[in-house]
N, C-alpha and C positions, 0 to 999 in steps of 0.2 A: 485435389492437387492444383495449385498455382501453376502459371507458363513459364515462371521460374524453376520448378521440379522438377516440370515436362524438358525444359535446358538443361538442366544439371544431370539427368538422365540419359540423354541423348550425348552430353559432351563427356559422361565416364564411360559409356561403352564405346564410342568413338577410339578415345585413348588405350581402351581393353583392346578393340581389334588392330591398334597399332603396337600394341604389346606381344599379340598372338602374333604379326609377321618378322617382328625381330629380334623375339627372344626373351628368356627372363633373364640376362646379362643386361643387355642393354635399357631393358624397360626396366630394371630395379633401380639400377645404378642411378639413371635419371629421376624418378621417383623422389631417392634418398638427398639428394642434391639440391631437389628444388625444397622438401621437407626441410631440411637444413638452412637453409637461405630464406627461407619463409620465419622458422622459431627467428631468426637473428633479428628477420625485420621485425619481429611483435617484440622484442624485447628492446630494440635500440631505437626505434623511430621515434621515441619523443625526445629522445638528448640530443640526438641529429636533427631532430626538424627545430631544437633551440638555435643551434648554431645556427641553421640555415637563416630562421628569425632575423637572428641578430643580426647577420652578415648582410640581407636584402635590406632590412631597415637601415643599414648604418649606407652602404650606399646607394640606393635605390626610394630611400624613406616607405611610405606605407602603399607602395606599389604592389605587392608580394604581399599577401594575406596569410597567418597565422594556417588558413586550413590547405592555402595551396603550397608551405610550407612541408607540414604533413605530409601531404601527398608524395611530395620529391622527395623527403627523405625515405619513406616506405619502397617508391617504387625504385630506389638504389639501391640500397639495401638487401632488396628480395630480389628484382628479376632485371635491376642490372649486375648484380653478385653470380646470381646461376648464368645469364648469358656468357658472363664475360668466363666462368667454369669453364662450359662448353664449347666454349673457343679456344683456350689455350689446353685444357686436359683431354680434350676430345679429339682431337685432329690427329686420320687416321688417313694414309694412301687406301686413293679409290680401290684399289685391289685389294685390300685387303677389308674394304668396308661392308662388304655381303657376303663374307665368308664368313660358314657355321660353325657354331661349337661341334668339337668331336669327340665329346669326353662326356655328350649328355644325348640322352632319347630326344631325337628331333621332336615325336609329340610331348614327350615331358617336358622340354626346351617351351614349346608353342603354351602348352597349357598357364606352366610357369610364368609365361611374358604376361599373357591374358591377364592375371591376378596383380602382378607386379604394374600394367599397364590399368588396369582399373584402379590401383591404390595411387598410383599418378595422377590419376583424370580426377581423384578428390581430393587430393593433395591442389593438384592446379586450377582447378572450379573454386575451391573454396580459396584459393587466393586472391581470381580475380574477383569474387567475391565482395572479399576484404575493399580492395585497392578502389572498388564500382563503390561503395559504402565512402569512400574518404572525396571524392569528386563533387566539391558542391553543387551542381547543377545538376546532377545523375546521381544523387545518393536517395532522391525521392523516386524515381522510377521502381529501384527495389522496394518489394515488398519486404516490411520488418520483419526479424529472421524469427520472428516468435509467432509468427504466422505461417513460416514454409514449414514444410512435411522432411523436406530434406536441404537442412541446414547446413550444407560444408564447408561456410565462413566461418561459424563456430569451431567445429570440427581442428581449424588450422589456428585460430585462436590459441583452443584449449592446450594446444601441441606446444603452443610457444610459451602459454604460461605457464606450462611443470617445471621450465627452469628457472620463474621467481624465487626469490628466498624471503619473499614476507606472504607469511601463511598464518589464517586465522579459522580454530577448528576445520584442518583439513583443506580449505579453500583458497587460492590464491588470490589473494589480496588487488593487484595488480590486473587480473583477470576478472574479478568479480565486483573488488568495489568493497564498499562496507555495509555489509550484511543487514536486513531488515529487522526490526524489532517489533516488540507488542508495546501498547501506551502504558499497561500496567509495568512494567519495567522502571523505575524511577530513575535509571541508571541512562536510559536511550534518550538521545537528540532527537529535533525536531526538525522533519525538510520535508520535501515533495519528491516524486519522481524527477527525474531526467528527463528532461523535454526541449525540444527546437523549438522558436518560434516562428514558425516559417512562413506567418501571413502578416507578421510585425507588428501586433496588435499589443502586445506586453499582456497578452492573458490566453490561458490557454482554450484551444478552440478545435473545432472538427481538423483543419487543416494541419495542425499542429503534430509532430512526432512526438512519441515519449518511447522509456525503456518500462515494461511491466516489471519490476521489482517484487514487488508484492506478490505476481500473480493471478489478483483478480480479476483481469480481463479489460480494467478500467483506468483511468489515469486519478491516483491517488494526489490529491492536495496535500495531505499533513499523513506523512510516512515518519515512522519510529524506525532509529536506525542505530547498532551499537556502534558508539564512538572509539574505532581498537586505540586509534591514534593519539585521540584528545585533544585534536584541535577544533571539535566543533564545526567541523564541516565535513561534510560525507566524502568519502573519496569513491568519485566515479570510477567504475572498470573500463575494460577494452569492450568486453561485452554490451555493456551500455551504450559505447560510441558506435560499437558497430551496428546496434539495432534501431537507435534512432537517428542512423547516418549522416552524425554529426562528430570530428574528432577534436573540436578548435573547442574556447572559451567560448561559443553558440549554445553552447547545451547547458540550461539553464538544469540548477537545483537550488529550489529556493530555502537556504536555511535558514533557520529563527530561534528564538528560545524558545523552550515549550512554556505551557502556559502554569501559570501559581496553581495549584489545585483551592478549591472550594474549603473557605470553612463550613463548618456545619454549623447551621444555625443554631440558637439554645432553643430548647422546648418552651411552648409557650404555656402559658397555667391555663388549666379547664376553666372555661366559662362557666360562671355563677347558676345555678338555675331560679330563674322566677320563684316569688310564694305564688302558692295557688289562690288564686283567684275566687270569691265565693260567687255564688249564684245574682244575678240582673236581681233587683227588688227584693232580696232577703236581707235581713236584720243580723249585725254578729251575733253569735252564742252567748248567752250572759254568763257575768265573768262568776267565779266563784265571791266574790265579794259582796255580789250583790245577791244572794240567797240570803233568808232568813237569818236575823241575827238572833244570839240566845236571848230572852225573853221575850221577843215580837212574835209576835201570829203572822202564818200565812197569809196571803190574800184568797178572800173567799173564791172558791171555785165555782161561784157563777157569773165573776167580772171577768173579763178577756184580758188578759195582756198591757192595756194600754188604757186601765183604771176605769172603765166605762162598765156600766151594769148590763146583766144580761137583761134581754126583753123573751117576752113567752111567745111561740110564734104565732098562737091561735088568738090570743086577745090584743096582742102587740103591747102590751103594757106591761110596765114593769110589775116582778112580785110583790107583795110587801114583806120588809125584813120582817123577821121574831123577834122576839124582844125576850129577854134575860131576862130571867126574874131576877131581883135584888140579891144583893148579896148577901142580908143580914135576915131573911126573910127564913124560917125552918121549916123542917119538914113534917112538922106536926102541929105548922097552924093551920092548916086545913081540916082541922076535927075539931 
């Protein structure tokens, strides 16, 4: 737990044991009042903080900043709306201002306040919350709310934005932004998360906020996003400004087009292979052409190869040919 859970802990039971001393009349009633005046400010503070824009610019020129716009209108809206309630709906003679209910069990009364005074103290945590979140100078001391244990900025958020009426599968639009995508989608845009640039470097850095979108723990460069709208630009939630405690044109998302896809190249043809190679110092095979033609004789098999006569190895001298007898010569002149 953060020293922000350890506060938010401490200022809902605070509110409980002030519920336990005056009742669940009184600690309801107030409860609902401020719930009330809280949805109005999550859903009216940006057409109000237009106005106010325009109104400081036109006479004061760029004196008054877009984000301390914001701010004024939020903190009218919300909790100068419930004060000025409980000043004109509330004002009771002292005597009659600690007189108990008598139509209820004092400890069911007390139990009752307890529960009503605890759903107050997160009603009103999570609005100061909110209002700590919109203060340029004090919106980095909170921790981002996607790191507390117990988020009840969120909480009054999410309360304000079930009265949106642009909803996409379920989700308010308004509150949430538009929905993350996968790159296989051909259908989804191309942007980064929602990021402040709070060290002025135009790139994102350790120092720098972002809203986790995605969820993976990281700050995404190139986020796929379905476009409900079709204009090609992601629309930021309340969520998002409230997490990386920025509500003004500061909160950077950088859209683009996504990229051509790859052709696929053509297959390229198989490499040839080599003829084999015959042996260092051997002679080609001889062709069929060159064997014996019909009517020639062999070459006698005691020359080699390469028309040279054999030699005997004992005398080193060559043999002497035979000799044919004639051809006209018969076999019976020898008798």
């Amino acid at each position: 737990m953060t020293l922000f859970d350890l506060l938010i802990v401490a200022g809902i039971l605070v509110l409980a044991y002030r519920g336990w001393l005056v009742g669940l009349e009184t600690a309801g009633v107030a409860a609902l009042e401020l719930l009330a005046c809280l949805a109005v400010a999550v859903m009216l503070h940006e057409v109000v903080a237009g106005w106010l824009h325009a109104g400081f610019a036109y006479a004061l020129g760029d004196v008054v900043g877009q984000a301390w716009s914001i701010l004024l209108a939020f903190g009218l809206l919300a909790w100068g709306s419930f004060a000025l309630i409980r000043a004109v709906w509330h004002q009771r003679p002292a005597e009659e201002a600690d007189e108990p209910m008598t139509d209820i069990d004092p400890l069911a009364d007390r139990i009752g306040g307890a529960l009503a005074g605890g759903v107050g103290g997160v009603v009103f945590i999570g609005g100061v919350l909110v209002t700590l979140s919109m203060v340029p100078f004090l919106a980095g001391f909170k921790p981002s709310g996607d790191r507390m244990l117990l988020d009840v900025g969120k909480t009054v958020l999410r309360a304000g934005g079930q009265f949106a009426t642009e909803h996409h599968e379920g989700r308010s639009l308004p509150l949430w932004g538009e929905p993350a995508s996968r790159a296989t989608n051909l259908a989804a845009k191309l942007t980064s998360e929602p990021w402040f640039d709070a060290d002025d470097d135009r790139t994102f850095t350790a120092p720098d906020r972002f809203r986790d979108v995605d969820g993976n723990g990281t700050f995404t460069k190139d986020l796929y996003y379905e476009d409900v709208d079709g204009d090609s630009l992601r629309r930021i939630g309340l969520i998002d400004k409230y997490v990386a405690g920025r509500w003004d044109g500061g909160l950077i998302s950088n859209d683009r087009p996504r990229p051509e896809p790859k052709k696929p190249e053509p297959p390229r043809p198989a490499p040839k292979k080599p003829a084999p190679a015959g042996r260092p110092g051997t002679k080609p095979a001889a062709k069929a052409s060159d064997a014996a033609k019909p009517g020639q004789s062999a070459p006698a098999a005691g020359k080699a190869a390469t028309g040279k006569k054999s030699t005997d190895p004992k005398t080193g001298t060559e043999p002497a040919e035979e000799e044919e007898p004639p051809a006209d010569k018969q076999a019976d002149d020898d008798f």
